[in-house]
ROLUM-330823 format. One record per residue: chain; residue in three letters; residue number from 1; z, y, x of N, C-alpha, C in turn. Coordinates in steps of 0.05 Angstrom, whole numbers, plus 5000, padded with zeros to 4 digits. Example, Ala and Ser with C-alpha at 12.3 -4.5 7.8 and 13.67 -1.06 7.14 Angstrom:
BEGIN
 tilo mido palo  nc3  nc2  nc1 cac3 cac2 cac1  cc3  cc2  cc1
    A  ALA    1 5156 4886 5264 5156 4910 5246 5156 4934 5264
    A  SER    2 5142 4955 5257 5143 4979 5273 5157 5001 5258
END
This chain:
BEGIN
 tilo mido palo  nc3  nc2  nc1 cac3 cac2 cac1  cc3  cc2  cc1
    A  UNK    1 7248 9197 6453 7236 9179 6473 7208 9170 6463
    A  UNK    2 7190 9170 6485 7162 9160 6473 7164 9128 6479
    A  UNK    3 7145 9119 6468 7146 9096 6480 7120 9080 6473
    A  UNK    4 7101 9072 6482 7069 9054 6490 7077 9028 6504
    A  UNK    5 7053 9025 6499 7044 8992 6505 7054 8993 6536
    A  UNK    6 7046 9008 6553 7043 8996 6584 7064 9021 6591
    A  UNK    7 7067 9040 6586 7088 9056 6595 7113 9077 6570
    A  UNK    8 7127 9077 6582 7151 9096 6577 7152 9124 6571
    A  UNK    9 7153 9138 6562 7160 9162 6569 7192 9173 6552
    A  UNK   10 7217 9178 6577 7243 9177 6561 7238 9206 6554
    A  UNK   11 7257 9211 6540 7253 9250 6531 7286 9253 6546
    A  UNK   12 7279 9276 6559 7318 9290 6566 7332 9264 6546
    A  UNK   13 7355 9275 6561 7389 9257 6543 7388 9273 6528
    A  UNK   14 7395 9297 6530 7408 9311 6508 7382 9326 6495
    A  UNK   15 7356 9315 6484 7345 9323 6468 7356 9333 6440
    A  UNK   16 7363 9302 6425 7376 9311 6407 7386 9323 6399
    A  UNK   17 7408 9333 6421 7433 9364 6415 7418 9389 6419
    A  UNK   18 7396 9392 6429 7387 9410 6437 7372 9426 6413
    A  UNK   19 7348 9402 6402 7339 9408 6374 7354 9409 6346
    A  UNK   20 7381 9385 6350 7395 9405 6333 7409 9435 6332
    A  UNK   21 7413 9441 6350 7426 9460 6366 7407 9497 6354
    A  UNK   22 7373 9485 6345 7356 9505 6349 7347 9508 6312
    A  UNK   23 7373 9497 6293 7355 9487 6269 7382 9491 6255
    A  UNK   24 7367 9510 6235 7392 9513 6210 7404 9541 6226
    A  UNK   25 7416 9548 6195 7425 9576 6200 7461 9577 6198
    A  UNK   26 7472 9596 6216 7508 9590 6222 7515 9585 6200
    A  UNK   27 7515 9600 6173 7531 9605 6156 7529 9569 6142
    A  UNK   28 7506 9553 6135 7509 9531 6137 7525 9510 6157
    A  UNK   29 7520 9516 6181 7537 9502 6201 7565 9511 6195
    A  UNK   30 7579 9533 6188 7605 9535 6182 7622 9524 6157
    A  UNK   31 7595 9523 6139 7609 9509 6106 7614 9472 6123
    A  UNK   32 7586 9465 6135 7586 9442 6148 7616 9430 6157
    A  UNK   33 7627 9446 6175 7650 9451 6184 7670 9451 6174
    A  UNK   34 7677 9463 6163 7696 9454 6137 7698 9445 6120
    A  UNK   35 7680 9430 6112 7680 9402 6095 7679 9382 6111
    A  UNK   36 7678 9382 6128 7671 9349 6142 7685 9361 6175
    A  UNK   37 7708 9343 6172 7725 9344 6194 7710 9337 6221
    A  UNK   38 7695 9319 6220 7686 9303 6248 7660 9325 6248
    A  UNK   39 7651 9350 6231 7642 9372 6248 7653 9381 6269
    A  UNK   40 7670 9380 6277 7688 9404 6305 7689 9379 6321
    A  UNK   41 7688 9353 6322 7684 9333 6338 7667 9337 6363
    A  UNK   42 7676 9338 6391 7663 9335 6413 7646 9317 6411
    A  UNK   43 7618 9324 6415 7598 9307 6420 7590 9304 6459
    A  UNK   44 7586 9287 6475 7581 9291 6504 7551 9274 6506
    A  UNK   45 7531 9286 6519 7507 9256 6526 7507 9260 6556
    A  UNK   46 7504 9240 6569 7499 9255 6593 7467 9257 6599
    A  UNK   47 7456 9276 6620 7434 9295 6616 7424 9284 6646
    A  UNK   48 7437 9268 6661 7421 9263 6680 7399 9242 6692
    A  UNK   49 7387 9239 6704 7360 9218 6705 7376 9206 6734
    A  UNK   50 7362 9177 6729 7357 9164 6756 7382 9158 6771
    A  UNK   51 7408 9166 6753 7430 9155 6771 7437 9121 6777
    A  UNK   52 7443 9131 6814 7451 9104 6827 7478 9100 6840
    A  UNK   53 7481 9080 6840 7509 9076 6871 7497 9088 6895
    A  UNK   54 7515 9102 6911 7523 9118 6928 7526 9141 6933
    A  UNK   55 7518 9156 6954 7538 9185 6961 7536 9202 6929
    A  UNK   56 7562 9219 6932 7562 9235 6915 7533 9252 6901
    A  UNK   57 7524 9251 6878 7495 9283 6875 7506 9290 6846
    A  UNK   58 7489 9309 6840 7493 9323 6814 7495 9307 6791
    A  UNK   59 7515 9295 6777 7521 9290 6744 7520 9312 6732
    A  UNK   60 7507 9307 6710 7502 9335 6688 7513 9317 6659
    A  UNK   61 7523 9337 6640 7532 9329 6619 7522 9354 6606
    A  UNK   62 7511 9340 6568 7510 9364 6555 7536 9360 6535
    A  UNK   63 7539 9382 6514 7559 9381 6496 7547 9391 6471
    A  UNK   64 7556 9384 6444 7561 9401 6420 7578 9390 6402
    A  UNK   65 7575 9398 6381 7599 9393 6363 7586 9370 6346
    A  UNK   66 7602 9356 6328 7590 9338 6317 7573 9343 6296
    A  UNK   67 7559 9373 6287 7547 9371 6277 7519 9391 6285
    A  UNK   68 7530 9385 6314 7501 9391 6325 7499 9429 6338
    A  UNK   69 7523 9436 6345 7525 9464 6345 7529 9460 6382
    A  UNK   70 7517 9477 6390 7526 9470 6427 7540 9489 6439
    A  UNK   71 7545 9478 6453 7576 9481 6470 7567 9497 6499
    A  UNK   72 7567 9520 6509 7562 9533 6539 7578 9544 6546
    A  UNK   73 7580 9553 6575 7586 9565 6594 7625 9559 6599
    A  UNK   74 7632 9571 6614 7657 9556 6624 7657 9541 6629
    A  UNK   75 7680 9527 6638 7687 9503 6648 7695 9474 6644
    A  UNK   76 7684 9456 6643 7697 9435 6630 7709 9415 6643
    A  UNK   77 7720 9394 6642 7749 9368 6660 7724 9342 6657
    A  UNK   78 7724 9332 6678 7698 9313 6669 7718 9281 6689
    A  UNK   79 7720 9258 6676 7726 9240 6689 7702 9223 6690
    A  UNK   80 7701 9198 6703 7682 9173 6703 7697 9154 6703
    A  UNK   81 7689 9135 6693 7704 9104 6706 7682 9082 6693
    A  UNK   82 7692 9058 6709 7674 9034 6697 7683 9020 6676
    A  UNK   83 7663 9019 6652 7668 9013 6633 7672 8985 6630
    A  UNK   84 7655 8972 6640 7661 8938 6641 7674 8935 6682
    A  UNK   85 7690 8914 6687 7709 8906 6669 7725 8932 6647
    A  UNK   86 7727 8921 6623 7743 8938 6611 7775 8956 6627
    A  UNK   87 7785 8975 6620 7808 8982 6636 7804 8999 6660
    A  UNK   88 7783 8997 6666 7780 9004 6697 7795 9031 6697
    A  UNK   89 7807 9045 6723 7815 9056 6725 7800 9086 6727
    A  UNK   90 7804 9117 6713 7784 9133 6720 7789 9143 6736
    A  UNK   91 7760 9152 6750 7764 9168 6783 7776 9193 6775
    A  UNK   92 7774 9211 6803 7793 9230 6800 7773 9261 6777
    A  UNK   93 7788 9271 6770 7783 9298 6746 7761 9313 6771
    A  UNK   94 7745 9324 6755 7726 9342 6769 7715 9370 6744
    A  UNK   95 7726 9381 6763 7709 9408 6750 7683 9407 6747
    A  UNK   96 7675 9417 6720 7641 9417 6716 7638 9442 6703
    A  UNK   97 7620 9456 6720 7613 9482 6711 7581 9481 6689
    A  UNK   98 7579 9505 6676 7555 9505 6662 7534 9516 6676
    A  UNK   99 7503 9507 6671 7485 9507 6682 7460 9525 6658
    A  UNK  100 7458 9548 6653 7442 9550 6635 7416 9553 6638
    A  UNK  101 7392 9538 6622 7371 9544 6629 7355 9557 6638
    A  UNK  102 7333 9566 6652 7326 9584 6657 7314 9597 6631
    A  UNK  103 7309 9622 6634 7299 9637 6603 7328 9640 6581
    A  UNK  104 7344 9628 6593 7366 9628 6567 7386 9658 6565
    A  UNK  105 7378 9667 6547 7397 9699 6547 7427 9691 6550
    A  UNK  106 7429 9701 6569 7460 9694 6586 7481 9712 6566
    A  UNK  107 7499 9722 6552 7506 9735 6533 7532 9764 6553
    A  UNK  108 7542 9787 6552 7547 9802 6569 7573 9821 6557
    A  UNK  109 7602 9805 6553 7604 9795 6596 7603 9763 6590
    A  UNK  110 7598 9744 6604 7589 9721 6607 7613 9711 6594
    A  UNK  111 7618 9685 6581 7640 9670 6567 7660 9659 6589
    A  UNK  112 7687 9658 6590 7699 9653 6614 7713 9623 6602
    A  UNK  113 7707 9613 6583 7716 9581 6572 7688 9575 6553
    A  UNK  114 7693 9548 6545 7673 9536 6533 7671 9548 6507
    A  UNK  115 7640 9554 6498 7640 9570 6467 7618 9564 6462
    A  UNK  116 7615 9569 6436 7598 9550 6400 7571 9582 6415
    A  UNK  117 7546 9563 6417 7527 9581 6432 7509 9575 6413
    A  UNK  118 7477 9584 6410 7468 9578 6399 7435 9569 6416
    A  UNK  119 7415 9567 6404 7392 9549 6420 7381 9574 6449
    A  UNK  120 7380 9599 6435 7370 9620 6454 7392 9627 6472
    A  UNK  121 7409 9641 6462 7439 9647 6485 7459 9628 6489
    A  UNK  122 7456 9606 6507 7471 9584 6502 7462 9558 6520
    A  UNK  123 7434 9552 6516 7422 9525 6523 7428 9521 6549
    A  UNK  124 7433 9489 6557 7446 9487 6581 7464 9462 6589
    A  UNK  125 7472 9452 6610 7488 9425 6610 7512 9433 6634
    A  UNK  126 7535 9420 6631 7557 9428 6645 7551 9400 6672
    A  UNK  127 7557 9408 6701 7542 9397 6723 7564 9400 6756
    A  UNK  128 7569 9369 6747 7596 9366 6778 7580 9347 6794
    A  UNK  129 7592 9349 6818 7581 9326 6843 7606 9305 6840
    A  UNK  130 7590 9281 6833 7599 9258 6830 7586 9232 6843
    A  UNK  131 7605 9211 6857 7598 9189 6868 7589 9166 6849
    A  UNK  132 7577 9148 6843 7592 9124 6842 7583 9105 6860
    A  UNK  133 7605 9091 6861 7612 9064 6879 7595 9036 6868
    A  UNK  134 7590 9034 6850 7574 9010 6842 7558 9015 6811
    A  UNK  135 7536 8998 6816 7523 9001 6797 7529 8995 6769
    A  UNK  136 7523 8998 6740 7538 8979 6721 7532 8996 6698
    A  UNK  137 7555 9002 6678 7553 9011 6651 7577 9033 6657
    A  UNK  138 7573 9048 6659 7595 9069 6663 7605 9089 6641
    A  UNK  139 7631 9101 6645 7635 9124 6617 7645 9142 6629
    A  UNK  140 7638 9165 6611 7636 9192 6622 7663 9203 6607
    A  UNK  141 7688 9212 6611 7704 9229 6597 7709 9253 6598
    A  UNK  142 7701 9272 6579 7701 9305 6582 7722 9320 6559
    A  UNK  143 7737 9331 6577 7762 9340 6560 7743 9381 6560
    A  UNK  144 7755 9390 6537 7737 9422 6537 7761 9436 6518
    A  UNK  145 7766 9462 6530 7788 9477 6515 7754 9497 6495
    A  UNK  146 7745 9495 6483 7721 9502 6466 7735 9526 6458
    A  UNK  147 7742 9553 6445 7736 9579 6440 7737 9578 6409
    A  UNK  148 7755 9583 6390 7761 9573 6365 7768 9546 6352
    A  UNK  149 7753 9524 6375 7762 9495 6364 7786 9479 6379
    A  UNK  150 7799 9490 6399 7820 9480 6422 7811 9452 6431
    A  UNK  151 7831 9441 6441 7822 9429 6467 7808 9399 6452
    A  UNK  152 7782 9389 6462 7776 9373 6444 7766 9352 6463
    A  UNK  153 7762 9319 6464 7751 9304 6482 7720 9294 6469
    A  UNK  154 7713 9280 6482 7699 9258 6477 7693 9243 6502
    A  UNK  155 7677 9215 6496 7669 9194 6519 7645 9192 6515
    A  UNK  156 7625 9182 6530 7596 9169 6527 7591 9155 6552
    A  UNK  157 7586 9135 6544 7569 9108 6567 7543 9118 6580
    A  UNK  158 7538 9113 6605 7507 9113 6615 7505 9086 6628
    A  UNK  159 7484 9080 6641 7475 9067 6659 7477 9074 6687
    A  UNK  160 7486 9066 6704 7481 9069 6743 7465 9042 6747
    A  UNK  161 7447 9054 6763 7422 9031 6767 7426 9015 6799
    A  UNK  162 7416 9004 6808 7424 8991 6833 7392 9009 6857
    A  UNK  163 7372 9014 6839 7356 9030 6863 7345 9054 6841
    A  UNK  164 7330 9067 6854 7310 9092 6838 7297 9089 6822
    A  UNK  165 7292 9094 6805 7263 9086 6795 7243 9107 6799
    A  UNK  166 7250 9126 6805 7240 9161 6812 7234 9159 6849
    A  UNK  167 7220 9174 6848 7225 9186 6883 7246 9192 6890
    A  UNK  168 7260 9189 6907 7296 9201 6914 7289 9215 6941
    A  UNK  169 7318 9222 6943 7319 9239 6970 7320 9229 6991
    A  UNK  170 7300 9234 7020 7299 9220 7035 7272 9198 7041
    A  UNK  171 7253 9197 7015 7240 9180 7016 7207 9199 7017
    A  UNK  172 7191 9189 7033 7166 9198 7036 7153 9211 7000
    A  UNK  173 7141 9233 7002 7126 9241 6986 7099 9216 6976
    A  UNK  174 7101 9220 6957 7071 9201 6948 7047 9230 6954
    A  UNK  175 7026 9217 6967 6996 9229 6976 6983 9240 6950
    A  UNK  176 6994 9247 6923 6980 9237 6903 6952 9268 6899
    A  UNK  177 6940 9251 6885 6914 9272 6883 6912 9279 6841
    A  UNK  178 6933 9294 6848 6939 9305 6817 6910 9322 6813
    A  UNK  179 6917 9331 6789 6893 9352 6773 6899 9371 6784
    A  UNK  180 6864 9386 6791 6873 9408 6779 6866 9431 6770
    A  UNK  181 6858 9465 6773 6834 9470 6760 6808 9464 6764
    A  UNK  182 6804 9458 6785 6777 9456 6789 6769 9423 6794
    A  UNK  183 6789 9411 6797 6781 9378 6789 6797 9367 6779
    A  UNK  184 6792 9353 6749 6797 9343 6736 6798 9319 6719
    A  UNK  185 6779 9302 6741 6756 9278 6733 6745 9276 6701
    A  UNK  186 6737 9304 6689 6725 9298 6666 6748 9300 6649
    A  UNK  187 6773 9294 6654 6796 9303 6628 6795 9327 6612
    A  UNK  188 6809 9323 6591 6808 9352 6577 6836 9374 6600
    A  UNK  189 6829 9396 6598 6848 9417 6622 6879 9401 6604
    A  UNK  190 6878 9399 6583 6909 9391 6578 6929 9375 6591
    A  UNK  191 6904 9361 6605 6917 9348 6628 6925 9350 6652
    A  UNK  192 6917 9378 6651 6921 9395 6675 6951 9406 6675
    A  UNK  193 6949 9412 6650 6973 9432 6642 6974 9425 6611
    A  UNK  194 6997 9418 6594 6986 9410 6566 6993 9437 6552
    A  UNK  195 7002 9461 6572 6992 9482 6550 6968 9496 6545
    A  UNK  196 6945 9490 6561 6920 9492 6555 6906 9486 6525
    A  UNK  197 6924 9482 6511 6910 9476 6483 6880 9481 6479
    A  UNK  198 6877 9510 6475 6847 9513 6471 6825 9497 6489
    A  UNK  199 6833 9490 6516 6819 9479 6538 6793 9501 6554
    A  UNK  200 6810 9515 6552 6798 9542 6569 6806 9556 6596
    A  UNK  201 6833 9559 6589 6849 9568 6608 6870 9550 6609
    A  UNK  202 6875 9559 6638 6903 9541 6650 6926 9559 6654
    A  UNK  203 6951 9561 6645 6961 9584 6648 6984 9575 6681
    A  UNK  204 6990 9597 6695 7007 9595 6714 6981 9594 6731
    A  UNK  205 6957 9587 6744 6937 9578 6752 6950 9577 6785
    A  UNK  206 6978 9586 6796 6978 9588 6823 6999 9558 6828
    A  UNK  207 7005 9552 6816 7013 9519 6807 6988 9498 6802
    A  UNK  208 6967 9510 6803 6949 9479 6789 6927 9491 6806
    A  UNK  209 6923 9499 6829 6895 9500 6851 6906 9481 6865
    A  UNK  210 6930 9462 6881 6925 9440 6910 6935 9416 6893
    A  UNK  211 6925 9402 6911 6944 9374 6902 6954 9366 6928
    A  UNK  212 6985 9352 6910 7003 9346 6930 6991 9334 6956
    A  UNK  213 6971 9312 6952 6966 9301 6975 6954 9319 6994
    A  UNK  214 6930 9343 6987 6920 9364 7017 6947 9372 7020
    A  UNK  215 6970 9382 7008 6990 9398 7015 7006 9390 7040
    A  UNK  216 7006 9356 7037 7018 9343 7050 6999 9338 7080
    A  UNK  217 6974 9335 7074 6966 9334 7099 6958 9360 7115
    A  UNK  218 6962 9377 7097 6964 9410 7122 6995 9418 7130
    A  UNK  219 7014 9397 7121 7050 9400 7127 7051 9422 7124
    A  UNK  220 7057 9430 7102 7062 9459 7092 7089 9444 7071
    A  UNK  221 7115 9460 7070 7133 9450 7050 7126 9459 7020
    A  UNK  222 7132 9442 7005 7118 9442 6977 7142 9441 6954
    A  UNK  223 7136 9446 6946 7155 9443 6914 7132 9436 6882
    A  UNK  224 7150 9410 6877 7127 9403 6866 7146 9401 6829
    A  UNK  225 7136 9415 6813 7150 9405 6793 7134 9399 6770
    A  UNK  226 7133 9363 6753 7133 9341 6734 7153 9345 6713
    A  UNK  227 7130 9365 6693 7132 9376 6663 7115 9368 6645
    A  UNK  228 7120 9375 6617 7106 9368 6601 7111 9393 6580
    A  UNK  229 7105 9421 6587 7110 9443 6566 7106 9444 6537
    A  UNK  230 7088 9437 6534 7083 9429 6510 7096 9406 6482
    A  UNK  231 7102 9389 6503 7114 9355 6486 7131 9350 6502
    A  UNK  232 7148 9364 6509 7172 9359 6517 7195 9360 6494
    A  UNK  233 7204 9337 6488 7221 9334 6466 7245 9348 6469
    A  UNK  234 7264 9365 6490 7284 9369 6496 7276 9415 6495
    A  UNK  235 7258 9414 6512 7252 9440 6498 7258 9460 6537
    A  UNK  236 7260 9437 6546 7273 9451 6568 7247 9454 6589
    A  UNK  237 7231 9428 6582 7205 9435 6608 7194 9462 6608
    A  UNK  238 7188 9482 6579 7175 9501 6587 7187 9527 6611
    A  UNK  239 7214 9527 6605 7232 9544 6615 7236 9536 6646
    A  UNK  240 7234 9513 6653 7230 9507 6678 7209 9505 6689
    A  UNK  241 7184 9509 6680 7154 9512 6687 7157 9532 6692
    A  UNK  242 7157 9555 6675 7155 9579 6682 7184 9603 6709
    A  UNK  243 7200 9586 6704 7221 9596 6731 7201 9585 6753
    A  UNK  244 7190 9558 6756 7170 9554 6783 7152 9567 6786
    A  UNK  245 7141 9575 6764 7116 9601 6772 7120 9622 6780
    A  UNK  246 7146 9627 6768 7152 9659 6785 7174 9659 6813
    A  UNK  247 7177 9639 6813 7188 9628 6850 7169 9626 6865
    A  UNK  248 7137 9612 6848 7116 9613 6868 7103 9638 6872
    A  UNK  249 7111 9659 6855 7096 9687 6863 7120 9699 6883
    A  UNK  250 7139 9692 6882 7156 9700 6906 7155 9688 6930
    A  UNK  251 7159 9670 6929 7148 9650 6954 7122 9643 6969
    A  UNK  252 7106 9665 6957 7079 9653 6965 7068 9662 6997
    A  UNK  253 7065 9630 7002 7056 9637 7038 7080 9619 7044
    A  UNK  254 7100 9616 7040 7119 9602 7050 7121 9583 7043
    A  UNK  255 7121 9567 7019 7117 9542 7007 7093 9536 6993
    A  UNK  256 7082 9511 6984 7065 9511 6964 7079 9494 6941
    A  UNK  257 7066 9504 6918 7081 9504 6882 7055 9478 6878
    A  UNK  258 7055 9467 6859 7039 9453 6840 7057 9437 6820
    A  UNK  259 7051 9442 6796 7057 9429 6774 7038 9416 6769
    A  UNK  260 7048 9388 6757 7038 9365 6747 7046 9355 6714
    A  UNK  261 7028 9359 6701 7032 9349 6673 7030 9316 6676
    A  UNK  262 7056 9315 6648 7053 9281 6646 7034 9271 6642
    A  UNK  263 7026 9281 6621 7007 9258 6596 6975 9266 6617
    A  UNK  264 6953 9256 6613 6928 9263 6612 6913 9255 6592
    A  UNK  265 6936 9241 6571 6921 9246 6542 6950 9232 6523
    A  UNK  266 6961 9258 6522 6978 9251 6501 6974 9239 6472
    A  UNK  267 6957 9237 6456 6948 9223 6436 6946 9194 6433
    A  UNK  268 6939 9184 6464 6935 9161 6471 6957 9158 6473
    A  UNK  269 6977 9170 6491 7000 9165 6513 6986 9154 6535
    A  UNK  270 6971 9162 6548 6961 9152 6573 6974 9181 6598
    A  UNK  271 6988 9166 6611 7003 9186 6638 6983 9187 6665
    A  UNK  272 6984 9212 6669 6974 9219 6690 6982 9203 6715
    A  UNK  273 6961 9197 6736 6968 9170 6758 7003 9183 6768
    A  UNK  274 6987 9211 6781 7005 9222 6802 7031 9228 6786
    A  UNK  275 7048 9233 6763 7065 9225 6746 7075 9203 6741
    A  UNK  276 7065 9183 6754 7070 9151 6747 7077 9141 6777
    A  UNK  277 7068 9157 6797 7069 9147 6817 7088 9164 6832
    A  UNK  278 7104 9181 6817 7129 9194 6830 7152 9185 6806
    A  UNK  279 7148 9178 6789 7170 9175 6771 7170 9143 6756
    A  UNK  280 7152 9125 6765 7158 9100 6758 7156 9080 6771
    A  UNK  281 7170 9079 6799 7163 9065 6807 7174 9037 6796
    A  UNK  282 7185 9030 6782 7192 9005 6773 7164 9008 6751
    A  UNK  283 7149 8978 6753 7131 8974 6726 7140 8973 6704
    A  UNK  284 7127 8986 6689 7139 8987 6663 7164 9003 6650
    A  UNK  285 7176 9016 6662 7205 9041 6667 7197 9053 6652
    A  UNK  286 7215 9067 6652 7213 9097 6623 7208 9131 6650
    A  UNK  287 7202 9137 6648 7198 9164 6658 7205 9185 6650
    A  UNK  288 7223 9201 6657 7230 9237 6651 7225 9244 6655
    A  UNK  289 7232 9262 6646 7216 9303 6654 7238 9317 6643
    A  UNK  290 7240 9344 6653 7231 9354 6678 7245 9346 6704
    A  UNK  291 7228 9349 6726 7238 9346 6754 7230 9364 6770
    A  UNK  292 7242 9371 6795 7225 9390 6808 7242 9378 6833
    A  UNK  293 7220 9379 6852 7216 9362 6882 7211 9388 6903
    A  UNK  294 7231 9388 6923 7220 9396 6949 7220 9382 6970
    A  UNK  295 7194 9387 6977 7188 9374 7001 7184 9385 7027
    A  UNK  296 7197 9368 7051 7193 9389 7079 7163 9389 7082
    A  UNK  297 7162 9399 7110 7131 9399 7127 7124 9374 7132
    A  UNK  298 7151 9355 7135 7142 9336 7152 7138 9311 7138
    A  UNK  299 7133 9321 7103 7129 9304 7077 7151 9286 7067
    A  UNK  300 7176 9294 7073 7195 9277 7066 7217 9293 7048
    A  UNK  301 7222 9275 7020 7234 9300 6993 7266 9304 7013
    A  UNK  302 7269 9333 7006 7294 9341 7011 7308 9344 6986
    A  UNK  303 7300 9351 6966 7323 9361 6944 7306 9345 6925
    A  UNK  304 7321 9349 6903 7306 9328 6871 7325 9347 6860
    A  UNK  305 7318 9360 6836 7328 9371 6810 7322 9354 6783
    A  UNK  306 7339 9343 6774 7328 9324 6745 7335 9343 6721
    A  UNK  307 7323 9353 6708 7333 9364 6672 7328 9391 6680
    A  UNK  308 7346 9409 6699 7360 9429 6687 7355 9443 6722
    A  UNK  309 7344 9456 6724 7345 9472 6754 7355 9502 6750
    A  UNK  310 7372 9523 6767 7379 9544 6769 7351 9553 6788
    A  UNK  311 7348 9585 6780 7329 9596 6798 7335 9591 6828
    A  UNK  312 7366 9601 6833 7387 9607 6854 7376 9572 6868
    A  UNK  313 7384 9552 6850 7377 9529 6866 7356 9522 6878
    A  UNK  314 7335 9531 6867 7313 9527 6884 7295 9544 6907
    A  UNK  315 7306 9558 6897 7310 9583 6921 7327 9573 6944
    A  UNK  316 7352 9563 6945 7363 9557 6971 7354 9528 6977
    A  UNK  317 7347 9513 6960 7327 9487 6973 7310 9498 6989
    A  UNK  318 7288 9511 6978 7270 9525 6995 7276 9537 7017
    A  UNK  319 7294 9554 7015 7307 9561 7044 7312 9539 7064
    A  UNK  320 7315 9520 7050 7336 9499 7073 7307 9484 7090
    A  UNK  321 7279 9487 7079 7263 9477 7081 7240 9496 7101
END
């Protein structure tokens, strides 16, 4: 998590598991393992942004073991309930399937239960449609039959908030006048895109020619996705940058793409307006990444992806649009 004087910046939930997940070599993680019991321990974070009370949308959970080894594909038992009052009763069991990143070598034939993955063939969060009924401190319970370790639980608390702090579904697009290659008010291009390092080139370049706001006033449907490739603590923005670039070379003519980098000067921690003005609207909030937004013609978001998007998913958003 970053964190500055006047603003926030949260990193993914499951950063942590993720970078451990990408560090150290098996044969250590296995001695790990058998010396220290509460290695094979279910670890759960949950991975999703911006959850509130009402209708059912996507809960995402990640997993690994307790010493940092992660957990993909198959199926996992996911309950909720409210943690304060204590006792509360949990809602009903829901199937949560795995979601793997884009770029992530899917392994062949695919795992048909939960299994010990590693950062490249593996990365990813398990993802059910879930309600809740009121706002509060809630706990997540995920039961997993894991693939050498049998059936193993764990719990983790989140927060449910009482409004957004993000843009939600349903709610007008912000007009914003992001970067982009060709205007930049004087920023370094990293601000454009923070993988610009050298400050020469912008890479993806068919993501960073409009800004949202002309898009919005020629009602053309847009897909807008708020990354940070570069300083993204979780490891997942680049992999989702780049699935939007190559949706926008498929899609092109039919929607418009633009990516928006957080920072416009990471050193400082100073956030880009149009980043601040889709993802904070509470003063002073913490802000995630990644997200990716479609928007109709008629400028109003239809879908929100927080963390973790499938190609497949945003492809049939777009369709629906």
């Amino acid at each position: 998590m970053y964190r500055f004087a006047e603003r926030r910046i949260a990193a993914v939930a499951v950063a942590t598991t993720v970078l451990l997940g990408a560090c150290g070599g098996s044969s250590s993680k296995s001695n790990a393992a058998s010396q220290n019991p509460a290695a094979n321990q279910l670890q759960a974070t949950v991975a999703s942004f911006d959850l509130t009370a009402g209708a059912p949308r996507r809960f995402l959970v990640g997993l690994a073991t307790g010493d940092g080894r992660l957990i993909g594909f198959g199926t996992v038992h996911l309950r909720v309930r409210r943690t304060d009052p204590s006792g509360a009763a949990a809602g009903q069991p829901h199937d949560a399937s795995f979601l793997p990143i884009p770029a992530t070598q899917v392994p062949n034939p695919v795992p048909t239960k939960p299994t010990l993955v590693d950062a490249v063939r593996g990365r990813g969060v398990y993802a059910a449609t879930i309600g809740f009924d009121e706002p509060g401190i809630w706990t997540a319970d995920v039961d997993a039959e894991v693939e050498g370790l049998g059936r193993l639980h764990a719990s983790t608390e989140f927060q449910v908030a009482t409004r957004h702090e993000a843009i939600a579904v349903g709610d007008r697009a912000p007009a914003s006048n992001n970067y982009t290659i060709a205007n930049h008010d004087g920023a370094a291009l990293r601000a454009v895109d923070s993988r610009a390092q050298t400050g020469t080139t912008v890479p993806d370049p068919e993501l960073h020619r409009a800004t949202i706001a002309g898009v919005l006033a020629a009602r053309q449907p847009l897909v807008v996705v708020f990354s940070t490739p570069v300083y993204c603590q979780s490891r997942f923005c680049g992999p989702i940058t780049d699935m939007v670039a190559g949706v926008a070379k498929a899609y092109a003519g039919k929607a418009a793409f633009v990516h928006v980098e957080i920072f416009k000067d990471f050193d400082k921690q100073v956030v880009n307006d149009a980043a601040s003005q889709w993802l904070q609207r509470v003063p002073g909030g913490e802000i995630h990444e990644p997200w990716v937004y479609v928007i109709g013609s008629d400028g109003t978001v239809r879908d929100r992806f927080d963390n973790v998007v499938t190609r497949d998913e945003l492809i049939a958003a777009i369709r629906r649009v």
